[in-house]
C-alpha positions in Angstrom: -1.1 16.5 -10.2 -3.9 18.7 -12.3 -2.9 19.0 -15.7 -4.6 20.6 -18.8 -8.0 19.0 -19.7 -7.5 16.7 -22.4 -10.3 14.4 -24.2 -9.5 11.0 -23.7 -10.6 7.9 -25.7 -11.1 4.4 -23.8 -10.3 0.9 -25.9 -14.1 0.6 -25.5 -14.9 3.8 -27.8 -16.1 5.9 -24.6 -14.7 9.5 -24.4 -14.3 11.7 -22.0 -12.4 14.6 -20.5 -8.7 14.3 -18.5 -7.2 16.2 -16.5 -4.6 13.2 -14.8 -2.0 11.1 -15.4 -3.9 7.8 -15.2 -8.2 8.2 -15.1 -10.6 5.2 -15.1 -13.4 4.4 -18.2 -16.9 4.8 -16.2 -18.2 2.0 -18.9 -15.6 -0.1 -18.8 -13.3 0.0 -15.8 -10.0 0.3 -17.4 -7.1 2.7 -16.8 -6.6 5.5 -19.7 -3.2 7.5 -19.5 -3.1 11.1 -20.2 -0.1 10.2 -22.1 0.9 7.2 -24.2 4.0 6.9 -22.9 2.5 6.0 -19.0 0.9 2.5 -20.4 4.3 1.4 -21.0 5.8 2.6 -17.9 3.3 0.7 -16.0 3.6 -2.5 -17.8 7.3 -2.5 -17.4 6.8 -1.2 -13.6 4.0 -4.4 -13.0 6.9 -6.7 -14.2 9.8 -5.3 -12.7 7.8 -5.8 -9.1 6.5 -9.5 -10.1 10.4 -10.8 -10.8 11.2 -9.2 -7.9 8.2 -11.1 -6.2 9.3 -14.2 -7.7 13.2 -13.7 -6.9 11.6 -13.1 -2.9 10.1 -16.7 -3.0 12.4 -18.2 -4.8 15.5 -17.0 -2.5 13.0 -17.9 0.5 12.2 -21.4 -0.6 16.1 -21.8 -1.4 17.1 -20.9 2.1 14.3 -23.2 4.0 15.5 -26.4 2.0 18.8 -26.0 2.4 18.8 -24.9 6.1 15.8 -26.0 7.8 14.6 -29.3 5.3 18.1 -31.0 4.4 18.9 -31.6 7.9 16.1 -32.2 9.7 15.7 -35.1 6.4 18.7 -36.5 6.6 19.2 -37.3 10.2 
């Protein structure tokens, strides 16, 4: 999605201009968002899918010791 060209400033001091949501610093290889707003949104989005991630495992690990490792240990 274009939108209107917009100068941009990198946490490393490098400037440049943006015309998308999310661009890259050529110095420093870190995302800048067009809008402020869109760091948070993928913070809370890169969270939201590592609990889920974790929640996977955890149910996964669950299920093997209770059905697969507590009776093939206790026979």
């Amino acid at each position: 999605m274009s939108l209107k060209p917009k100068q941009v400033t990198c946490q490393c001091g490098h400037t440049f201009t943006s015309s998308r949501d999310r661009a890259w610093c050529e110095h420093c290889a870190s995302a800048v968002y067009y809008h402020a707003k869109d760091k948070n949104k993928h913070k809370l989005n890169h969270i939201y899918v590592t609990g889920v991630i974790v929640a996977v495992i955890s149910f996964l690990t669950y299920v093997f010791m209770e059905l697969i490792a507590s009776p093939l240990l206790s026979l």
